[in-house]
SERO-4910 file (N, C-alpha, C, O; in steps of 0.05 Angstrom, whole numbers):
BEGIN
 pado doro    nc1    nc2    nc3   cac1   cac2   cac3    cc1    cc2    cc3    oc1    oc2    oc3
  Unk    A     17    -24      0      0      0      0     18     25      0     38     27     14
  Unk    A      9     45    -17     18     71    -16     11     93     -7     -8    105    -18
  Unk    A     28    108     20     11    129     36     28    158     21     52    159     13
  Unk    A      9    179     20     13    195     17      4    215     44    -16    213     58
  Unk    A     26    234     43     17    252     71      8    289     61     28    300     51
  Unk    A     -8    302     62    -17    318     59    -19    332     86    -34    324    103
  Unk    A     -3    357     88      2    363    112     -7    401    108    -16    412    128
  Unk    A     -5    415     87     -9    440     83    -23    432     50    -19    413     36
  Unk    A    -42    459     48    -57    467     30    -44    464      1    -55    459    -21
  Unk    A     -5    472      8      8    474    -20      9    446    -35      8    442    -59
  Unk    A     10    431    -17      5    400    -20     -7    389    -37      2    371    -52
  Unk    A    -35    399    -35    -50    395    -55    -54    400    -81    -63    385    -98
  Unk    A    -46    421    -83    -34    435   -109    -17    418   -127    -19    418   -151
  Unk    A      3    401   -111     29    381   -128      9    359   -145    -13    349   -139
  Unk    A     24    358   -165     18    340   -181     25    306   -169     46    297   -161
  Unk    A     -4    291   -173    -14    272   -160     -1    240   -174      0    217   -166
  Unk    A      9    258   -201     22    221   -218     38    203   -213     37    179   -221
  Unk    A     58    218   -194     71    195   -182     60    178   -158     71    158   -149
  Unk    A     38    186   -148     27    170   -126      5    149   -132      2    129   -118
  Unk    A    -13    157   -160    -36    148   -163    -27    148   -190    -13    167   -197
  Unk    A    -32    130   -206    -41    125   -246    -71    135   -246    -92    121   -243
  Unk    A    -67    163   -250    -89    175   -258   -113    170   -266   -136    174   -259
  Unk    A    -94    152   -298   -106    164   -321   -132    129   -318   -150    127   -335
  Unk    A   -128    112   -300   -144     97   -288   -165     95   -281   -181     77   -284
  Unk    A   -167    124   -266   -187    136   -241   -190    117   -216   -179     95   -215
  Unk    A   -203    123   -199   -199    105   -178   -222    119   -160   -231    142   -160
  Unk    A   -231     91   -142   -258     94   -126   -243     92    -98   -230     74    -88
  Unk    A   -250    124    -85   -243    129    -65   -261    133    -38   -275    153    -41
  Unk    A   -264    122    -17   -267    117      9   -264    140     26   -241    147     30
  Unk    A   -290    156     40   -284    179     55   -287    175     76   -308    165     84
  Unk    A   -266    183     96   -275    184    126   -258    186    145   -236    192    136
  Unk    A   -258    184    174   -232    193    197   -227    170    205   -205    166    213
  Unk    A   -249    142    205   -245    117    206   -228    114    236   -209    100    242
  Unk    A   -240    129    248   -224    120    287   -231     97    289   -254     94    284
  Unk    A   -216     74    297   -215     59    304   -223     35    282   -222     11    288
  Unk    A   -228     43    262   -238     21    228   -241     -1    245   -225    -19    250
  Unk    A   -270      3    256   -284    -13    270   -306    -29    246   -298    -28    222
  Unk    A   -328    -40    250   -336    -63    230   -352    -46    211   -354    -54    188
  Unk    A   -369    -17    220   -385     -5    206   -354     10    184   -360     12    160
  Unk    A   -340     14    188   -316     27    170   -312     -3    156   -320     -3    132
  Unk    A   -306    -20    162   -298    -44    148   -317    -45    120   -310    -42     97
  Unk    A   -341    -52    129   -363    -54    113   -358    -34     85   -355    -44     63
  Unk    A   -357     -8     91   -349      8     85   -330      6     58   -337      2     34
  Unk    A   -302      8     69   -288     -6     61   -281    -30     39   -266    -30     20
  Unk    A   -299    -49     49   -310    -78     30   -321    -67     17   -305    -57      1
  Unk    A   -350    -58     10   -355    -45    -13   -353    -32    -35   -363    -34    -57
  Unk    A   -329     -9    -20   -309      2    -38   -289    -13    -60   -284     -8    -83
  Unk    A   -278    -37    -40   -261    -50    -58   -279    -71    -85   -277    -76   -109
  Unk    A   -296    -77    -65   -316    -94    -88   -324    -68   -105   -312    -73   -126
  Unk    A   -336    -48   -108   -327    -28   -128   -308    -27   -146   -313    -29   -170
  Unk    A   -280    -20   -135   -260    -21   -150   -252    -52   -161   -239    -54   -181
  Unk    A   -258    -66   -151   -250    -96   -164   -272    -97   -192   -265   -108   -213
  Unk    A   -299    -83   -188   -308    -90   -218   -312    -66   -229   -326    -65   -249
  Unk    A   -297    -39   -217   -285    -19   -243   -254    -30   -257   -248    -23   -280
  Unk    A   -237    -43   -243   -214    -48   -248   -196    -27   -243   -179    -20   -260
  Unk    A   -200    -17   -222   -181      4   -219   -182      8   -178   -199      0   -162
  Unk    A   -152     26   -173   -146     23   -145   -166     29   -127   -186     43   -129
  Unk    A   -157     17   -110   -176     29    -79   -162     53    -61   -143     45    -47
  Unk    A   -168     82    -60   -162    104    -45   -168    101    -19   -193     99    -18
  Unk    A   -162     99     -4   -174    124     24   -167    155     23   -148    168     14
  Unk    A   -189    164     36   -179    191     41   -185    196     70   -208    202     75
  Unk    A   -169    195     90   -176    201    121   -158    224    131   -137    229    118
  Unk    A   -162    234    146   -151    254    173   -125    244    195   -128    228    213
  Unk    A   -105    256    188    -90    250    212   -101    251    238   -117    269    245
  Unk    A    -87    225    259   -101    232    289    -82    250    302    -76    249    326
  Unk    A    -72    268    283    -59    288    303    -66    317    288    -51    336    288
  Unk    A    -96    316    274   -100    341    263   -109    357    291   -107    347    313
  Unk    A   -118    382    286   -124    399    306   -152    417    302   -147    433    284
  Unk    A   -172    419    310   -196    424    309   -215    411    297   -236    419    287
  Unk    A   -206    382    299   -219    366    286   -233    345    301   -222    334    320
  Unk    A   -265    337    289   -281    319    317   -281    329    333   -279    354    337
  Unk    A   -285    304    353   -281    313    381   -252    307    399   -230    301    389
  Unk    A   -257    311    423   -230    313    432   -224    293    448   -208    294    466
  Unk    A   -241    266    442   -230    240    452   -210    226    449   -199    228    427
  Unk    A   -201    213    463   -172    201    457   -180    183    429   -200    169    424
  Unk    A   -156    187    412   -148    171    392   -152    143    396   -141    136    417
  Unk    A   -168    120    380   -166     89    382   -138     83    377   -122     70    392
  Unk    A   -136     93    356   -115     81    345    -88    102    332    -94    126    333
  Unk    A    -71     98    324    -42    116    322    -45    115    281    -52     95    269
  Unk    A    -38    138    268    -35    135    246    -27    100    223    -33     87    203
  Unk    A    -11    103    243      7     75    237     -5     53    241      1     32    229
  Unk    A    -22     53    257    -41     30    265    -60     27    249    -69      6    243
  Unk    A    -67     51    241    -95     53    217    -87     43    189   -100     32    171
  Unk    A    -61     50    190    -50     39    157    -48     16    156    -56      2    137
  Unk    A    -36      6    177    -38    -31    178    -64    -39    171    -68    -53    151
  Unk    A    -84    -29    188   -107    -41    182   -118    -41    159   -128    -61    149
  Unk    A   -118    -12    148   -124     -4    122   -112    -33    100   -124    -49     87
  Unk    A    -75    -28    104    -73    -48     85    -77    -83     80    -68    -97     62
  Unk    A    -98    -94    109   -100   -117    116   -131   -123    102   -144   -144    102
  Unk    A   -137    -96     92   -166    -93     85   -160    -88     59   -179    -77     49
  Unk    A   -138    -93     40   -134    -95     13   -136    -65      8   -150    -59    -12
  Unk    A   -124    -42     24   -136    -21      2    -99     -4    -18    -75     -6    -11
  Unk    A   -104      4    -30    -84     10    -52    -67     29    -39    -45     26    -29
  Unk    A    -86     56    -41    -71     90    -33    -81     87    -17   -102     74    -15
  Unk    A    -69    100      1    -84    122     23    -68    150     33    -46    148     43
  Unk    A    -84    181     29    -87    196     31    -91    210     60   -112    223     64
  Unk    A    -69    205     84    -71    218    103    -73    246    115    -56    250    133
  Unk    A    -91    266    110    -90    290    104    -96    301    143   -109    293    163
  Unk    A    -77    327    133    -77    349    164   -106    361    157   -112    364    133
  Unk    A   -127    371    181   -138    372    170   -139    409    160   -155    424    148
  Unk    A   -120    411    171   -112    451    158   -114    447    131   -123    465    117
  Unk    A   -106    423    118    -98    426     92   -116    440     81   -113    461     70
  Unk    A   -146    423     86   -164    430     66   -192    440     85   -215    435     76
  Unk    A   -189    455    113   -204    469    121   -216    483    112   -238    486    122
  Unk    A   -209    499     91   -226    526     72   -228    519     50   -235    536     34
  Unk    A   -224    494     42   -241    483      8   -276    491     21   -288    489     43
  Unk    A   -280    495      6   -317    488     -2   -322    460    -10   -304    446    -19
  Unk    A   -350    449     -5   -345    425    -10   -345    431    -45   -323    424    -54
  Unk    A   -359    439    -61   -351    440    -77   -322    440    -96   -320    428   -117
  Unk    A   -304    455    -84   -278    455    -89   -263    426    -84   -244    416    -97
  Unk    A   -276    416    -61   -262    392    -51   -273    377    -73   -253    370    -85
  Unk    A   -287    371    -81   -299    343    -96   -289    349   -124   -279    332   -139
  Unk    A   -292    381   -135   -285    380   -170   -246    386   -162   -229    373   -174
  Unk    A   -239    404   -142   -200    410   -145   -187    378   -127   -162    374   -125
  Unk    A   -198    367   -121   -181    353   -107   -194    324   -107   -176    307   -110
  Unk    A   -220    311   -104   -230    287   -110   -227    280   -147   -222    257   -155
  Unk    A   -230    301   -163   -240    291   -185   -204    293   -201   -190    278   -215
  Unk    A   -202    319   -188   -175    334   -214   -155    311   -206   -147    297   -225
  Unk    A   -147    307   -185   -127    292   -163   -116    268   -163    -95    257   -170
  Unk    A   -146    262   -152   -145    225   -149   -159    212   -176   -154    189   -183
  Unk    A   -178    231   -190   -189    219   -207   -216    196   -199   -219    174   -209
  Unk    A   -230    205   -183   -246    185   -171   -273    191   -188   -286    211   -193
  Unk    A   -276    154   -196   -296    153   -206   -319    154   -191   -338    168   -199
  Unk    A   -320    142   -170   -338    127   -147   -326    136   -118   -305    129   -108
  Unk    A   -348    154   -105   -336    165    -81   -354    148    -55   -378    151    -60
  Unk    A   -350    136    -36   -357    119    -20   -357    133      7   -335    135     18
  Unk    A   -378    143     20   -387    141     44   -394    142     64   -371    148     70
  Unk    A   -411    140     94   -420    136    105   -440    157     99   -435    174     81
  Unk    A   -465    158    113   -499    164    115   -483    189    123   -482    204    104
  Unk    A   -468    202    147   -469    227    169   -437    237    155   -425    253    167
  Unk    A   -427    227    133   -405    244    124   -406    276    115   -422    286    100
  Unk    A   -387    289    128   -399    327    128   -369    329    115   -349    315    121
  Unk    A   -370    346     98   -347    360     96   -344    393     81   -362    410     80
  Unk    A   -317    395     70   -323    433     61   -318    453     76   -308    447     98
  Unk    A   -323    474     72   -313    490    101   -337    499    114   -355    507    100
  Unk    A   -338    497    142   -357    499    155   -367    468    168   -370    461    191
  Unk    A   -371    453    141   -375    427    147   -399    430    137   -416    416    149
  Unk    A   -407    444    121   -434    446    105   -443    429     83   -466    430     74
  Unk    A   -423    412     74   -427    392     56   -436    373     72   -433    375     97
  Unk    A   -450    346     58   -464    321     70   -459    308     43   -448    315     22
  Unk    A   -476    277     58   -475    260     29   -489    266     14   -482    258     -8
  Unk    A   -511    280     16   -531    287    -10   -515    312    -27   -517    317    -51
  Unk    A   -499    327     -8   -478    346    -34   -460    332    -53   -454    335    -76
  Unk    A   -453    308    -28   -422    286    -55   -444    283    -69   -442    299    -87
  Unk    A   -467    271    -72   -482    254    -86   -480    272   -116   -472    266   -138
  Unk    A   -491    300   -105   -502    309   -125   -478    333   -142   -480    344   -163
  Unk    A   -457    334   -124   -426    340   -128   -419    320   -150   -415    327   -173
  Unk    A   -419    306   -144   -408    280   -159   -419    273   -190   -406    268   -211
  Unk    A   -452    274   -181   -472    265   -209   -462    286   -231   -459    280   -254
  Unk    A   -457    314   -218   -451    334   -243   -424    341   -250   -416    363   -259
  Unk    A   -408    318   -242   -383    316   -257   -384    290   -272   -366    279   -285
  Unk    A   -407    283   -268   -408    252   -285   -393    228   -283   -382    211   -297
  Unk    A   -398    233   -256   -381    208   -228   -407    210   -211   -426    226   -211
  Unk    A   -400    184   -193   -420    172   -175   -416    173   -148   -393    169   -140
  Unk    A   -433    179   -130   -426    164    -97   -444    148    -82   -467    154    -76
  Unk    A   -432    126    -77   -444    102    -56   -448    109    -23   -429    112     -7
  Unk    A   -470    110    -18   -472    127      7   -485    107     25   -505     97     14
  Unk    A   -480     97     53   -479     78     71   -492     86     88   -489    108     99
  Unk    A   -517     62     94   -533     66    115   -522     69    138   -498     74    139
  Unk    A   -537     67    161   -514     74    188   -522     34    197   -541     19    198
  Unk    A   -492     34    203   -494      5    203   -497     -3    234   -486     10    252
  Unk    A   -513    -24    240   -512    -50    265   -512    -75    266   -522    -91    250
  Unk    A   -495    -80    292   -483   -110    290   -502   -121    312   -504   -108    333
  Unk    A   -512   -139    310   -528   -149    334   -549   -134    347   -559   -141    368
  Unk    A   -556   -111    334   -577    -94    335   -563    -66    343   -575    -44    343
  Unk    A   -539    -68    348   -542    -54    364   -512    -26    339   -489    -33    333
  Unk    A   -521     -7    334   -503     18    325   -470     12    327   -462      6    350
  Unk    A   -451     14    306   -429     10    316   -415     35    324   -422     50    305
  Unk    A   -403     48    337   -389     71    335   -360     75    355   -351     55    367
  Unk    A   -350     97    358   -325    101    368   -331     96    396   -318     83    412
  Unk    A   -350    108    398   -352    124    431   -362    102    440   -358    101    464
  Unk    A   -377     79    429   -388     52    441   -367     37    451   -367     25    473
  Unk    A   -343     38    428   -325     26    433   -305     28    461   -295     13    478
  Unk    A   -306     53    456   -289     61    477   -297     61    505   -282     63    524
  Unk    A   -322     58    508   -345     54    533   -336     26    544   -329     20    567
  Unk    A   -338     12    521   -339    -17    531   -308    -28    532   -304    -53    532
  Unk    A   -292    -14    532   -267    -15    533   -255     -8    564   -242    -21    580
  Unk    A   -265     18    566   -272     32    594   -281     16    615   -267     14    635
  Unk    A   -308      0    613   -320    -19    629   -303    -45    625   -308    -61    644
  Unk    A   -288    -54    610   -269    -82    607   -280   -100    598   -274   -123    605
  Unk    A   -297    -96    581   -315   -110    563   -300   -112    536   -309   -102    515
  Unk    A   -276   -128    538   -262   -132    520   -268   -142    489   -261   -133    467
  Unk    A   -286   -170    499   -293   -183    481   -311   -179    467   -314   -190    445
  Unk    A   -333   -155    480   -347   -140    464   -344   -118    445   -355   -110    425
  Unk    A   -322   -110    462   -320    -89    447   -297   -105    413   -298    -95    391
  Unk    A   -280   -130    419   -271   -133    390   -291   -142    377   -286   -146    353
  Unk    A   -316   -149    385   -334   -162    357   -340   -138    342   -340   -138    318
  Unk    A   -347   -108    359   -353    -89    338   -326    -81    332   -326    -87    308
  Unk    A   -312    -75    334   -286    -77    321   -269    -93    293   -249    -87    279
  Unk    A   -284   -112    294   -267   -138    284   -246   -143    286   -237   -152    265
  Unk    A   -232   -141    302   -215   -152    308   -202   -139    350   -197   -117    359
  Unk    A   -201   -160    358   -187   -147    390   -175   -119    384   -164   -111    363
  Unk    A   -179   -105    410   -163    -76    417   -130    -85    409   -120   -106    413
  Unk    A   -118    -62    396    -90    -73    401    -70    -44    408    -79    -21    412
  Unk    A    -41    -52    409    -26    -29    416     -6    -42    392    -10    -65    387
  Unk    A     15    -29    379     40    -34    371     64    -13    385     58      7    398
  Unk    A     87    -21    378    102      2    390    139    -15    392    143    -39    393
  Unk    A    157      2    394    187    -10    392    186    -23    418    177    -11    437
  Unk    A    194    -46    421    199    -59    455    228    -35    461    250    -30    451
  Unk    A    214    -26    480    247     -4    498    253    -22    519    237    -41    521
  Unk    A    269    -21    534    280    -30    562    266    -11    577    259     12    571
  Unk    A    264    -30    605    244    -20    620    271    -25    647    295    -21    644
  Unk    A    258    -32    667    275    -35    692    289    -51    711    301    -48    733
  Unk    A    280    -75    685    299   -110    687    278   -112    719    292   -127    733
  Unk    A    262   -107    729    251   -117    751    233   -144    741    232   -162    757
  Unk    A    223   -147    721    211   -172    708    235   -202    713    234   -222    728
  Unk    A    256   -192    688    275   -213    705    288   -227    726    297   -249    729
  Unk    A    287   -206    742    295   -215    770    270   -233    782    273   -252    797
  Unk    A    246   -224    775    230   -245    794    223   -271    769    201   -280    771
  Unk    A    241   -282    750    237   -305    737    213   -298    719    202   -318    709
  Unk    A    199   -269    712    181   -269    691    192   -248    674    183   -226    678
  Unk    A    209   -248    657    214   -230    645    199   -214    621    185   -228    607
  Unk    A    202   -183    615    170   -172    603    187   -157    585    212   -154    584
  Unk    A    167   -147    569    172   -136    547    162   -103    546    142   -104    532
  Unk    A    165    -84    552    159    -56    549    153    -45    525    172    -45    509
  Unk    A    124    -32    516    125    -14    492    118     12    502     96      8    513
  Unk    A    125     39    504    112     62    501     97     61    498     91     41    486
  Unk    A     76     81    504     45     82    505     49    117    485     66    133    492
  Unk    A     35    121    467     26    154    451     11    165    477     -6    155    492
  Unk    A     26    191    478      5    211    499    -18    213    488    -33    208    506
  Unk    A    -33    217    465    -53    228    456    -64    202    447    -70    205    423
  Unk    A    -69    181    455    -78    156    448    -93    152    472    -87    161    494
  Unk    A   -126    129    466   -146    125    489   -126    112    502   -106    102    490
  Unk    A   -132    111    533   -118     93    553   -133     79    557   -157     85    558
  Unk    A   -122     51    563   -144     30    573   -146     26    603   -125     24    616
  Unk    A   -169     24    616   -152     22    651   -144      8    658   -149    -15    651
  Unk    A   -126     15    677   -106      1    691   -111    -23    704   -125    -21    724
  Unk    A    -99    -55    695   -105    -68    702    -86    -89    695    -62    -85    690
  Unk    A    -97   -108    694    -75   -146    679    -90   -155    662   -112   -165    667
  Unk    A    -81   -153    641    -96   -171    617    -89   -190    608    -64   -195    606
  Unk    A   -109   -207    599    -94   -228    571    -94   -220    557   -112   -205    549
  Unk    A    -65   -226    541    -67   -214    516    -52   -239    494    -41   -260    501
  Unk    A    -56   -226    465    -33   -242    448    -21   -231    445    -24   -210    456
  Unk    A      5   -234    428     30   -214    422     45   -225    397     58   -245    394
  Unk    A     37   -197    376     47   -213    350     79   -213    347     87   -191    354
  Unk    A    100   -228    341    131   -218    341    132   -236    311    122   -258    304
  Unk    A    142   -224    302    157   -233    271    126   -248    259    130   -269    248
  Unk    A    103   -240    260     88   -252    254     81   -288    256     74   -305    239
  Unk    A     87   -287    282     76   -303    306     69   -294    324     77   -274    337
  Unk    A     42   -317    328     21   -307    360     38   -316    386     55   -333    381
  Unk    A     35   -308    409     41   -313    435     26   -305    457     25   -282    466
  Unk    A     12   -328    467      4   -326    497     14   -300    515     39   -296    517
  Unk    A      0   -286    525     17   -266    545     -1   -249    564    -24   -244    559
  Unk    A      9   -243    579      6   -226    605      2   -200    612     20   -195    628
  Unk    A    -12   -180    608     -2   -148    606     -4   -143    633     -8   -162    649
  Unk    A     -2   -119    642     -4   -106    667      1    -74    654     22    -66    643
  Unk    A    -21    -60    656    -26    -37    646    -34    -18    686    -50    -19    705
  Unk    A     -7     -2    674     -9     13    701     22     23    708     38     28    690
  Unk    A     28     26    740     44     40    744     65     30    754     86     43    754
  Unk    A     60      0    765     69    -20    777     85     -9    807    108      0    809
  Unk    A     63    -14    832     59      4    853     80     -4    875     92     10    891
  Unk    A     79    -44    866     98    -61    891    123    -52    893    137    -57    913
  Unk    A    135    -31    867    160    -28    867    166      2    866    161     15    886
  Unk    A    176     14    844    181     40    844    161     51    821    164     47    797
  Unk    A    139     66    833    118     72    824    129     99    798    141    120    801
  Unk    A    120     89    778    127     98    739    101    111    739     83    108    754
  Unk    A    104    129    714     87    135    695     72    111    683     84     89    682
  Unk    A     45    112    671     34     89    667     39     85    641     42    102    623
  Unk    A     41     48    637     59     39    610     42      9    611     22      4    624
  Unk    A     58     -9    590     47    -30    593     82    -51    597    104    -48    585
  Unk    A     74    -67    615    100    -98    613     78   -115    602     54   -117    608
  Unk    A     91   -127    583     87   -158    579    103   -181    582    126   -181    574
  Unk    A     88   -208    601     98   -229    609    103   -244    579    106   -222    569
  Unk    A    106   -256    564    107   -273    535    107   -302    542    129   -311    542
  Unk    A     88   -318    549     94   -345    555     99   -366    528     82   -373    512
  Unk    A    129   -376    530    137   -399    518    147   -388    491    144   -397    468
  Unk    A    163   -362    502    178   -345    488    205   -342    498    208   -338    522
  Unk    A    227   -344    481    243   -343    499    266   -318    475    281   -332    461
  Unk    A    268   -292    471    290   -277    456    291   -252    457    279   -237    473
  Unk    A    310   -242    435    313   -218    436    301   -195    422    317   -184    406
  Unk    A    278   -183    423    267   -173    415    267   -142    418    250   -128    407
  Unk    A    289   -130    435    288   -100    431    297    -89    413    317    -96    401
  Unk    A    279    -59    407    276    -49    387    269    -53    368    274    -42    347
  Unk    A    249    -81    375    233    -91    342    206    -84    351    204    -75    374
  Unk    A    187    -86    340    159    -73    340    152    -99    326    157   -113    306
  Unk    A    126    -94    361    111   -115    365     81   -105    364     77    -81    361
  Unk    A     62   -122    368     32   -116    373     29   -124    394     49   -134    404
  Unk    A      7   -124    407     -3   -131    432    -38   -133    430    -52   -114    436
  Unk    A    -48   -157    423    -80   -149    424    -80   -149    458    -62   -156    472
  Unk    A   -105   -141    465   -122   -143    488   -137   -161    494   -153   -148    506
  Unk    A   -147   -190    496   -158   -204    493   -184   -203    514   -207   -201    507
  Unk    A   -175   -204    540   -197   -206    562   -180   -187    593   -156   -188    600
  Unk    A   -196   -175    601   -192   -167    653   -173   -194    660   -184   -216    658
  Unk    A   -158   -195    665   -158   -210    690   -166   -194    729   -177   -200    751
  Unk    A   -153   -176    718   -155   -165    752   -142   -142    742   -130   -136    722
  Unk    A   -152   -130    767   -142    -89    782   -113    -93    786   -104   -113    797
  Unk    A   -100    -78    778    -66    -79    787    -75    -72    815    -97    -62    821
  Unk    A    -50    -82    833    -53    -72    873    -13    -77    872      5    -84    857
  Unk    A    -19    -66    901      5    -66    911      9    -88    927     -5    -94    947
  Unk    A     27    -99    921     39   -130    937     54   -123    955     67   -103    949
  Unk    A     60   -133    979     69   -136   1003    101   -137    999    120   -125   1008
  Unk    A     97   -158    982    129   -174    978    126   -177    946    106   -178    931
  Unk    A    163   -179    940    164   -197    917    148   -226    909    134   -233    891
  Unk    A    160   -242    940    146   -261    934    115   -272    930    105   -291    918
  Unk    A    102   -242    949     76   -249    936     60   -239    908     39   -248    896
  Unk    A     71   -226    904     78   -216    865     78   -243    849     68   -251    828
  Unk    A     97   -256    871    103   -282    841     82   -303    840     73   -315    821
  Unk    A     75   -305    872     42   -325    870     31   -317    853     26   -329    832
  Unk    A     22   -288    860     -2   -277    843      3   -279    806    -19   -282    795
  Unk    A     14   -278    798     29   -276    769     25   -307    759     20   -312    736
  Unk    A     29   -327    779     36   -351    766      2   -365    773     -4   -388    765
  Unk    A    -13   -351    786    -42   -346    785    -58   -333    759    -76   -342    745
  Unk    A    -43   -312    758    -53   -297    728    -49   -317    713    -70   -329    708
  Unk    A    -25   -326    701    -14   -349    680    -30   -377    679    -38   -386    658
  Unk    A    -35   -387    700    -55   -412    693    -86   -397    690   -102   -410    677
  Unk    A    -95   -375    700   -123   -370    695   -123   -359    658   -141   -362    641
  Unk    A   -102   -347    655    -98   -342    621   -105   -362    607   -125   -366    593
  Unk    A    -78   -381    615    -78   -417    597   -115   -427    590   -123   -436    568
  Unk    A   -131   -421    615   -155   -434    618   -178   -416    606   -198   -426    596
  Unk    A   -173   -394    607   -188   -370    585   -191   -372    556   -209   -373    539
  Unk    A   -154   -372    556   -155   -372    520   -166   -397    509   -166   -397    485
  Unk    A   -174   -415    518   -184   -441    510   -222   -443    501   -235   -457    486
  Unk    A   -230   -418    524   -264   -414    523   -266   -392    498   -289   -386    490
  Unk    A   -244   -380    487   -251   -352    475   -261   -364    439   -247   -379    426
  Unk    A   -283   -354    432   -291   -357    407   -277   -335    378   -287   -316    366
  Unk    A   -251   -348    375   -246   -333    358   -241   -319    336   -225   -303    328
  Unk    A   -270   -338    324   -272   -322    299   -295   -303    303   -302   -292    282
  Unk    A   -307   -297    322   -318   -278    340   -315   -255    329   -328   -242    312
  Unk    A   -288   -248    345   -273   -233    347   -252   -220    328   -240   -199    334
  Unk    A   -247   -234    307   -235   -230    283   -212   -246    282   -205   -248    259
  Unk    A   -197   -258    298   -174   -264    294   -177   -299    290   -197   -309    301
  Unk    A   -160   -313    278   -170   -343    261   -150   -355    278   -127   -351    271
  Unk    A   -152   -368    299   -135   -376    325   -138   -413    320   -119   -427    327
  Unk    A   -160   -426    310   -179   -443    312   -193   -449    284   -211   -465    283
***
């Protein structure tokens, strides 16, 4: 997949040939896609089944999560980088990461004939029912629609989608993430919560008590999940692994800024400075403060067999991931 970054207005202006074969056209995908949860997927799928029987690429066009007056001011699901993975696991071609200064003062008009049509060349503009754009935010889907019809191009415009009756959206997600409703919250997701990030060295206190962990940085401007012990998997060189989180400050010892350790069971290498994933799978428990080392290590080798016996009940094609 090929990302393009659009960061100022002049940007737009540059000639688009080296990123996109124009002269093709291509059916492009609109939206901020927080969290390209299942109603974005859907989304998404359609688009490509589009472009698979125009014969030509699949665009995105989304918003950096580090634009500024843009949405609301909830924490980010997910990190730029995280969205492109997903994006490209979902077959899409380009994608168009735009600030959203770039194109604050287009009109929607301007946006759809100087930069959808002149640009990308989009034949077929894709989506959702509550998409606003333009300046002000005065455009809707009935403007692409009819934006679109009188350049003699089309747009596919998406009901508001539900999974089990029930609305999918950001803020659901993040609710039920909040409450530790893990496993609900990856079915509307499709796939488990995850983190990626470089393993750094942390404080070798893992090793000394015979569990040794893995440290990734956490993004300041990213949702936090609360603080607690999870199961999780952990992708490394594209292999799964059993594992342990502890999201918090870790209190028994010398109380940090909040991060995540991972335990890796039936892992045994060197992995710093490679970038890993981390899904979320299920709670185990509230991080607390232990008395002793040694009672840290009961408790841990407690966590570890209640994991082993979890990951065994979890349905997971559920949840998106093909485990089974």
């Amino acid at each position: 997949m090929t990302t393009l970054y659009l960061e100022k207005f002049c940007d737009i202006e540059k000639n688009f040939g080296d990123f996109l074969p124009k002269e093709r056209g291509s059916v492009t995908a609109l939206g901020f896609f927080d969290g390209v949860h299942t109603a974005h997927r859907e989304l998404i799928r359609i688009a490509r089944k589009c472009a698979n029987n125009k014969n030509v690429p699949l665009v995105i066009f989304t918003f950096s999560e580090e634009s500024q007056n843009f949405k609301s001011s909830a924490k980010r699901l997910f990190t730029d980088e995280e969205k492109l993975l997903i994006f490209e696991g979902l077959g899409v071609d380009f994608t168009v990461v735009c600030d959203f200064a770039a194109v604050r003062e287009l009109s929607a008009e301007e946006f759809v004939k100087n930069f959808l049509i002149a640009k990308l060349n989009t034949l077929t503009a894709v989506s959702g029912f509550n998409f606003r754009f333009g300046k002000g935010a005065l455009g809707d889907s009935a403007t692409l629609e009819n934006l679109m019809k009188e350049c003699g191009r089309e747009a596919l415009i998406l009901d508001e989608y539900k999974k089990d009756g029930v609305t999918v959206s950001s803020s659901l997600i993040r609710t039920l993430l909040e409450e530790k409703k893990l496993l609900e919250a990856a079915r509307l997701l499709g796939e488990p919560y995850f983190l990626t990030g470089k393993v750094v060295h942390g404080l070798g206190l893992g090793i000394n008590l015979g569990f040794p962990t893995v440290n990734i940085s956490l993004e300041k401007n990213r949702f936090a999940l609360p603080k607690g012990v999870f199961l999780t998997l952990v992708s490394i060189r594209d292999s799964l692994y059993l594992g342990i989180t502890n999201v918090g400050s870790c209190p028994t010892f010398e109380e940090r800024e909040v991060h995540t350790e991972t335990f890796i069971l039936d892992f045994d290498g060197d992995i710093y400075d490679e970038n890993i994933k981390v899904y979320f799978i299920d709670y185990l428990r509230e991080e607390k403060k232990f008395s002793s080392a040694e009672e840290l290590i009961m408790q841990i080798n407690v966590d570890k067999n209640r994991a082993k016996e979890l990951v065994k009940e979890i349905q997971w094609q559920e949840i998106g991931l093909n485990l089974r």
